[in-house]
Phi, psi and omega in degrees: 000135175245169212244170181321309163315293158324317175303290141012300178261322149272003142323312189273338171301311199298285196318303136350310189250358166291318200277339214270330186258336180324161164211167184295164181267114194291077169298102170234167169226127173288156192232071188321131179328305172320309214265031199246032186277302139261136158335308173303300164304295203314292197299349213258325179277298149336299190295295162338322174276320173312303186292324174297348210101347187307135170236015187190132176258155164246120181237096193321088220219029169194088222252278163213097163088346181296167178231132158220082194173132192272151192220146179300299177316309184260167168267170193275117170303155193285315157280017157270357198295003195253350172275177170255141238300321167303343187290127214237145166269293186304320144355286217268316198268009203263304163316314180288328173286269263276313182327309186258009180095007192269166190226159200231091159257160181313119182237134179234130175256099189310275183257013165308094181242024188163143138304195166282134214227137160256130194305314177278027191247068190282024175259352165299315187258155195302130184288336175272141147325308174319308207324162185243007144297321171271330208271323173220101185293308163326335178272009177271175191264156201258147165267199183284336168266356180071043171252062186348160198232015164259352193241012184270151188281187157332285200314306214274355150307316175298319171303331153292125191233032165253156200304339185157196175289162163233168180264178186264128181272355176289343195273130213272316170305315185306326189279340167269338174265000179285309187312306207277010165302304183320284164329317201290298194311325184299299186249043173243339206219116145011008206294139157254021182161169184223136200263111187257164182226148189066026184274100171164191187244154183320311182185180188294329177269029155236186187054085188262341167338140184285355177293318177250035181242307185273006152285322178304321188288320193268354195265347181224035155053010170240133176287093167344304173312334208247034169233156186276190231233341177256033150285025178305313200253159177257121171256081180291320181306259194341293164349281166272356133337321212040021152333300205279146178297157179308280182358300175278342186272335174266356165277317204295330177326297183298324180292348164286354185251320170293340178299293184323300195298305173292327158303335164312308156335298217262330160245026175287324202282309143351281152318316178287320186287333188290314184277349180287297171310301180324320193254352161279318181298341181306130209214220192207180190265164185318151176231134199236159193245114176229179197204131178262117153253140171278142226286301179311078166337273214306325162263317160344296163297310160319282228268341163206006167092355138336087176265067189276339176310303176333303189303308184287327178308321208254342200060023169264023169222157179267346218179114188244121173264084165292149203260026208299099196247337216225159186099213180260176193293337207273315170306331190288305189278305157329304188301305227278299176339296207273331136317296193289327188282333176215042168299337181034098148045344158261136139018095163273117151270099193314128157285108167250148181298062183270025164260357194256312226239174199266156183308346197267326176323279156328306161294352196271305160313300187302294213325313220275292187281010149293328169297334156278029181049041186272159164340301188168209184225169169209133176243129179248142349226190169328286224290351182293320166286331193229088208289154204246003204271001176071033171241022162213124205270325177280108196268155177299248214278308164286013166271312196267344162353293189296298188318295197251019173249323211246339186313303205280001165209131179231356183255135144258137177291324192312171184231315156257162182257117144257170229282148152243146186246117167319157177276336182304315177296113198228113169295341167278336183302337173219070167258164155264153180307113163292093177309113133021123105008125187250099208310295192297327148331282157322302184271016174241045162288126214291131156063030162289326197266311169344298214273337207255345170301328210278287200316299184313290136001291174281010167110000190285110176230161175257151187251160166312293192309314158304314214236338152291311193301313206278346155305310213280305180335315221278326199276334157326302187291343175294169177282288182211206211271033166254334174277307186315288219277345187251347158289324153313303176317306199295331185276338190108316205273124186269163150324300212296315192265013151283327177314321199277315180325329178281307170339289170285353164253339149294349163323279173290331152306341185260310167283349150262022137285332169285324164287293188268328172305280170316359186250323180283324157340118155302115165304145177308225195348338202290167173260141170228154156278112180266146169299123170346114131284181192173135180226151208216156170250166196215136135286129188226111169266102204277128149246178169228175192279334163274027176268169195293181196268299200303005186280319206270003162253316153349301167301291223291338184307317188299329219272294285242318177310309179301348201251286206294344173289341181273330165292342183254000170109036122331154159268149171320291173325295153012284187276353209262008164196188206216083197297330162320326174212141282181305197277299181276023207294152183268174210230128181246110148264109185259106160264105154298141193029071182262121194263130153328120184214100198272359152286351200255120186272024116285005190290301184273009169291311211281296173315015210233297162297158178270140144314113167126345191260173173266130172308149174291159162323067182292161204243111172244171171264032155247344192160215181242000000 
């Protein structure tokens, strides 16, 4: 018999050991490099963030290449030269979190090292000799013509629309010195982690350096340079379809294998900082490796060689922020989804836009991903939410955090959250429809069987490793492996007979590399014939494809407006942006000298037109 009392007490033994397993709801912030300027930001920053509810500072304390930290090593970031010299940024916030109970990681920008730079402007460039722009100019990264991006003139930073320089992710040195950065901060400083950002390459036409263009060259016998430039997105559909001529079909192979080959890089680096942090935590208590992804695998990865799926897969991270900042909550929630599904135990934290978006907005998201149960949140950033310059007394987005985001829950039993989906929540409503396999396309490839008879005769086969490694690419390419699995279906086609499919067209890719490639390949001396050009302007009303049906009809209303103003004699200019919505502004791209290219699926919009006329309201995979 138990008697009231007794009951009493284990009732309270439960409670005790409920509370005992519980962890806080992970509330982080970025903390942008700027606003770490003073003692004065710092500690302001720290209080502030405490009183909103925030339980992690994420703090930028290696920016672009800099120190707000003292380093053997690294250089005294430049806008500190006006503080005074003891003054430590890391220090001071590493001390102000442990005061309030806050826990603090290291946020480091892997390869991002400088704005832009002009070769003749030597006021463009970092002012210290350490600096590793100045110090090792061999470690930047190369473009497509194999040109360093320390050596661009005016003109051609204006034709670059990527944010500034990067390091080379091939380069072996750059990779041991990015790690004992780490380190260094890991065992001089109190840190509970260290947060990377920029872990990728700028974009798809860079890191041409030669460490991975002659690895690349001896391990698959095609020369990068000689693929086109016009594959920022990946079309895996087109791909197993056989749409695309043999020809193209045998660039894209390789350029998905060049892709491939460069995300290794990025991730041995990972992976290698990950086993570094582990044997400094041997111990102490863990120093955890988390990493800001762009929210989309499939372009992430296409687009800049970002494997993060990899990362989670693999356990080289404790902890993942996707940057999901922009679009509708449903676009928000997709991304976010799309994490939590193949996270292995680490940590999601949604990255939300709170410098983009109005606060109701933002509750609207959390209040929305607390039902998947996610980890938490990270909000970028600080200086975004609050303004820091003291010329406004009524602060935005971090005076209202607590009150209407974070009060009503701070606790979990879970110790991991597993994932949950509302019932309410139908991840197909902001799908785009997946098309079919195109038949009549597919048999009028020119010369397939011809070519795969020719190969086959001379002795050419795809070995089992090649047509599984090329599978494991193609599902890379996909949103995920579920559009991949509903895009077979929708085509007819099981694995096994994508398998064969792959066979005979690796078939035949490995004998027109070996055969045709060497004959057609350019030579240092050859004349070329350029391809037919043609230059065009574009309005781009950006959506994204997980955005709500009603964002994507919004968008497109706008676009739709936009094509009759231009048709009754609007100016162009005019129209190329939407002061009215902000969130949604069209974007005016002018591409010169745009070549005929028939992997690139502007070829036959742009050749269709006459000068001066306009295309109808086209459906992309950025907008409209």
């Amino acid at each position: 018999m138990i008697t009231r009392r007794r009951y009493f007490y284990l009732f309270l033994l439960l409670c005790v050991a409920l509370f005992a397993c519980t962890k806080e709801e992970d509330r982080a912030v970025w903390v942008v490099r700027f606003d770490l300027k003073t003692k004065k930001n710092v500690k302001k920053i720290v209080r502030f963030s405490k009183r909103a509810g925030f339980n992690t500072i994420l703090a930028q304390v290696y920016g672009r290449a800099d120190a707000y930290f003292n380093s053997a090593s690294v250089p005294r970031a430049q806008i500190l030269r006006d503080q005074p010299a003891d003054y430590d940024p890391l220090e001071v916030m590493v001390a102000e979190c442990r005061e309030k109970g806050m826990k603090i990681h290291a946020w480091v920008n892997v390869y991002y090292a400088w704005p832009k730079v002009t070769a003749d402007d030597p006021d463009s460039f970092p002012e210290s000799k350490k600096h590793i722009v100045n110090a090792h100019p061999e470690w930047i990264i190369k473009d497509a013509v194999g040109k360093r991006l320390d050596q661009y003139s005016k003109g051609d930073n204006g034709a670059n629309n990527i944010e500034g320089l990067y390091t080379d992710p091939s380069n072996d040195d750059f990779t041991r010195y990015f790690i004992d950065v780490c380190k260094e901060i890991a065992s001089k400083y109190d840190v509970d982690g260290i947060h990377l950002d920029f872990v990728r390459y700028p974009g798809s036409a860079y890191g041409f350096n030669e460490k991975a263009v002659t690895e690349f060259v001896e391990k698959q016998s095609v020369d990068p340079f000689d693929l086109t430039l016009a594959l920022s997105s990946p079309i895996p559909e087109k791909f197993i379809s056989q749409e695309l001529p043999i020809t193209a079909r045998w660039e894209y192979y390789y350029y998905s294998l060049w892709v491939e080959h460069k995300s290794r890089y990025i991730n041995s680096l990972v992976s290698r900082l990950k086993n570094e942090l582990n044997l400094m935590s041997h111990g102490r208590k863990k120093i955890q490796l988390s990493a800001a992804v762009f929210p989309d695998r499939n372009t992430a990865y296409f687009g800049k060689s970002q494997d993060w799926g990899k990362w989670l897969e693999e356990g080289y991270l404790d902890m993942v922020m996707p940057m999901a900042y922009h679009g509708s909550k449903e676009r928000v929630l997709n991304q976010v989804l799309n994490v939590k599904k193949i996270a292995n135990g680490a940590k999601v934290l949604a990255g939300l836009g709170a410098w983009t978006k109005d606060s109701k907005k933002i509750e609207a998201e959390v209040s929305a991903l607390r039902k998947f149960n996610v980890d938490g949140f990270s909000f970028f950033s600080f200086g975004g939410m609050d303004e820091m310059d003291g010329s406004v007394t009524e602060y935005t987005l971090i005076n209202k955090v607590k009150r209407d985001m974070f009060l009503p829950r701070t606790r979990t039993l879970n110790e991991t959250r597993e994932l949950k989906v509302p019932a309410d929540f139908n991840t197909a409503n902001y799908s785009y429809t997946i098309s079919g396999k195109d038949e009549t396309a597919r048999k009028t490839a020119q010369g397939y069987n011809a070519l795969l008879r020719v190969a086959t005769k001379d002795g050419y086969t795809a070995e089992a490793d090649e047509i599984d490694g090329f599978i494991t690419l193609l599902k890379k390419q996909f949103y995920n492996d579920d559009e991949y699995s509903a895009f077979l279906t929708e085509s007819g086609i099981d694995e096994p007979e994508l398998q064969k499919m792959l066979k005979k067209d690796i078939t035949i890719f490995n004998f027109i590399t070996s055969q045709v490639y060497p004959e057609v390949a350019l030579k240092d001396n050859d004349t070329v014939t350029i391809p037919k050009a043609a230059d065009y302007q574009l309005i781009l009303w950006r959506v994204n494809k997980k955005d709500s049906i009603e964002e994507k009809a919004r968008i497109k209303k706008m676009a739709d407006e936009t094509y009759k103003k231009l048709v009754a004699g609007a100016d162009f200019e005019e129209l190329s942006s939407d002061p009215d919505d902000p969130a949604h502004s069209a974007v005016e791209l002018s591409y010169n000298n745009f070549y005929y290219d028939e992997l690139d699926d502007r070829t036959p919009i742009v050749f269709s037109l006459k000068e001066g006329e306009y295309s109808k309201v086209l459906s992309r995979s950025s907008g409209y």
